[in-house]
C-alpha positions in Angstrom: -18.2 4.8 17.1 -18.7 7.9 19.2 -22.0 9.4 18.9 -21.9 12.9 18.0 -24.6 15.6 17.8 -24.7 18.0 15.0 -25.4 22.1 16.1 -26.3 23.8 13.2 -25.1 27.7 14.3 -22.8 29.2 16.1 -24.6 32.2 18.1 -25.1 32.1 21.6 -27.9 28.8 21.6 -25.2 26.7 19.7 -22.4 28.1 21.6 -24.4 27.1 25.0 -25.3 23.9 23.9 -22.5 22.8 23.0 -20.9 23.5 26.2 -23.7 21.5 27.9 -23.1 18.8 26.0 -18.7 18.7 26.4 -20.0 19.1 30.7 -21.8 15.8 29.5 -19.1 14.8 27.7 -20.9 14.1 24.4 -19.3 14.9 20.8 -20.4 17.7 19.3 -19.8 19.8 16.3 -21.1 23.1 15.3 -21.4 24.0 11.5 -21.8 27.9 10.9 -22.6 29.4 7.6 -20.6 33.1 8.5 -16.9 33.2 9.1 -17.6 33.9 12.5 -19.6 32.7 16.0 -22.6 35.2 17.1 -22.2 36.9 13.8 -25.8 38.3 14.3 -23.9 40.8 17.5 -21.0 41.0 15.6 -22.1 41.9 11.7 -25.6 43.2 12.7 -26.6 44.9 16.1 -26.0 48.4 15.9 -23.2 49.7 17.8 -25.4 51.6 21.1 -27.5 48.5 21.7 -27.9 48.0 25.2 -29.3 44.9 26.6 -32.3 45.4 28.2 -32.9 43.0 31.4 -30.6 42.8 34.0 -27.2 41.1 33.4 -28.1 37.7 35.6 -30.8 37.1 33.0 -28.1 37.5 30.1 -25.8 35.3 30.5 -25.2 31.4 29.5 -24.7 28.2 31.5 -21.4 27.9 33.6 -20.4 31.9 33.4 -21.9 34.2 35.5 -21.1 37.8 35.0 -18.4 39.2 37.2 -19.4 42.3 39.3 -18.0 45.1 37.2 -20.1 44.0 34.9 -23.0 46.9 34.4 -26.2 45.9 35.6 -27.5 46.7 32.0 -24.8 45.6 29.3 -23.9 47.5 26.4 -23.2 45.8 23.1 -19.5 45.8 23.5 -19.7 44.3 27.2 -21.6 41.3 25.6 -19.4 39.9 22.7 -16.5 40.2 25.3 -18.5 38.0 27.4 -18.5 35.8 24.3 -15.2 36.4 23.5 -14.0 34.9 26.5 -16.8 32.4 26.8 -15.5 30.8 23.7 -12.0 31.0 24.8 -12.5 29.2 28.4 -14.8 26.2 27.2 -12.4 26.2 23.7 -15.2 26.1 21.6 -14.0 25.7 17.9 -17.2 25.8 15.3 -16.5 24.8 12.0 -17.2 28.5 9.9 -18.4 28.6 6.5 -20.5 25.4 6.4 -23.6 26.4 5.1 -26.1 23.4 5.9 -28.6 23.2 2.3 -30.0 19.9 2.8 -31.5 17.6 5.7 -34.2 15.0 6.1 -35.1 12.5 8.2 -34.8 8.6 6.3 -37.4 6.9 8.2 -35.9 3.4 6.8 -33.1 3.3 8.7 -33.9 5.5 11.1 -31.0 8.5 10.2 -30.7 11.6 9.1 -29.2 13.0 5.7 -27.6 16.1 5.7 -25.9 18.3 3.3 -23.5 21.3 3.4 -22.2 23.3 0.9 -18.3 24.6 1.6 -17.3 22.1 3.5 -13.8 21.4 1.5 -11.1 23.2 4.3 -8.0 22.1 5.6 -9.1 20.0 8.2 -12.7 20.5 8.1 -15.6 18.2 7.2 -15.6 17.0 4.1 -18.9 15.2 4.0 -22.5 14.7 6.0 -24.4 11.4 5.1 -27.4 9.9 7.3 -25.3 9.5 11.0 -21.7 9.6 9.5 -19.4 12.9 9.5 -16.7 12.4 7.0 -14.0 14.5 7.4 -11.2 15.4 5.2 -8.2 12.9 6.7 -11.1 10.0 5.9 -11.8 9.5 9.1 -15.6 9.0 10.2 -17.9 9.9 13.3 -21.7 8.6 13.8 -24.4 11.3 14.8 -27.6 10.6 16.3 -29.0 14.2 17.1 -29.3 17.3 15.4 -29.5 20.5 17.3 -31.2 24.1 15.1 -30.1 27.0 16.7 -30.3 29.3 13.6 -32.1 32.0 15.3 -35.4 33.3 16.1 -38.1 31.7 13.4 -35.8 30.5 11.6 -35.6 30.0 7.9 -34.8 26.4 8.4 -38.2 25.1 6.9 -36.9 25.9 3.8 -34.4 23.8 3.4 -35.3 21.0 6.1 -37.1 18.6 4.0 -38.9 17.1 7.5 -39.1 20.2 9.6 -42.6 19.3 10.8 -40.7 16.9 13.5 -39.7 19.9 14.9 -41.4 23.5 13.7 -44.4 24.6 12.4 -44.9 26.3 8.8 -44.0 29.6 10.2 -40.5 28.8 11.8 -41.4 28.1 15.4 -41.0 25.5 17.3 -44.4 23.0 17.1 -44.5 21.6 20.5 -45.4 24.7 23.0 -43.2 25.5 25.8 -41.7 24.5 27.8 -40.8 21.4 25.6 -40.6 23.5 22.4 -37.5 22.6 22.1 -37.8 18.8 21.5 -38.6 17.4 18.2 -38.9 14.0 17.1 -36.2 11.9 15.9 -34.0 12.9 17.9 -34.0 16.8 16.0 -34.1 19.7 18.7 -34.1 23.0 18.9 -32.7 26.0 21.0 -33.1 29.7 21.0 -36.9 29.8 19.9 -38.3 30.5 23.2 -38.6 34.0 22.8 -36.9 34.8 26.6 -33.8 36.4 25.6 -30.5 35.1 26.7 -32.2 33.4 29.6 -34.4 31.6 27.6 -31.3 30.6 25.3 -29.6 29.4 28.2 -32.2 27.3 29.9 -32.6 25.7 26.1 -29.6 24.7 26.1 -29.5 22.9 29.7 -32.5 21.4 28.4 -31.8 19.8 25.0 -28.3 18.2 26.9 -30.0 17.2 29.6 -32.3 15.2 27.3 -29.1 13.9 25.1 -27.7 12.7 28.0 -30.8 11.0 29.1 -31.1 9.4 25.8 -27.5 8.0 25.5 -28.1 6.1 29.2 -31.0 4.5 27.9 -30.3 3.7 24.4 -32.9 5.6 23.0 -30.9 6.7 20.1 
């Protein structure tokens, strides 16, 4: 079976990585708990935010801003840079998949993972050590999980083995610039606390290091 890499959220760390991973062309899928990808910009930020560094430090891996871009990007100029970053690289998260449960079984070497609301027309039905059970019946093996939930993260609370990858507070536990490699094959991206930039070169990272994995059998 394919191996496939869970991404747990769909704002712009998830959306990056998983683009890094399809250039690498390794399975991925993205389980978000709102109805909606970067629901943090579109829900939350308040309508005159303005990015504030310059637009070649906001922007994610294979799309650079075009040069009518403003140099400083308001909100509206950045979730149409979404927009149409999820439209070119057809990036399809599952929404609504709220992740409750996940641990690491040291026995067989695979990670458990639960999620409630899973039960849509042709959505994932279950998530059970390195199988993905959708729906039709059909079945996929996983051997990496990817966190990008946002900055410190509540995922301690419901990770039953976080310290593989974050400390009691939410942040990553190795410091940078490997923060966002965990053991047991658990990453995270987003955490770096370098904006967009930071997000991006996460993402490069953790596929980079998927990849390198794969070639070697290390999973």
């Amino acid at each position: 079976m394919e191996t496939v890499v869970v991404i747990v959220g769909a704002g712009p760390a998830g959306l990056a990585t998983s683009v890094c991973l399809n250039k690498h062309s390794i399975p991925n899928v993205i389980l978000e708990k709102e109805d909606i990808y970067a629901s943090l910009w579109k829900k939350r930020a308040y309508d005159r935010l303005k990015l504030h560094l310059a637009k070649n430090f906001c922007q994610l891996p294979f799309m650079p801003h075009g040069p009518d871009v403003p140099t400083f990007m308001p909100k509206e100029f950045f979730i149409d840079y979404l927009d149409s970053y999820v439209t070119h690289f057809d990036i399809n998260p599952r929404y609504n998949r709220t992740v409750t449960f996940s641990m690491f079984d040291v026995s067989n070497n695979k990670w458990r993972v639960g999620a409630e609301n899973t039960v849509i027309n042709g959505g994932i039905g279950s998530i059970e050590g390195k199988t993905l059970t959708f729906e039709n019946g059909l079945k996929q093996d996983f051997d990496a999980i990817l966190f990008a939930t946002g900055y410190k993260s509540s995922v301690c609370n419901w990770l039953k083995n976080y310290e593989y990858v974050m400390k009691d507070d939410g942040f990553p536990k190795n410091p940078m610039p490997q923060h966002w490699k965990g053991e047991k094959n658990i990453y995270c991206a987003g955490f770096s606390r370098k904006g967009i930039a930071g997000v991006a070169q996460d993402a490069v990272s953790v596929a980079e290091d998927i990849k390198s994995s794969l070639e070697t059998s290390r999973f």
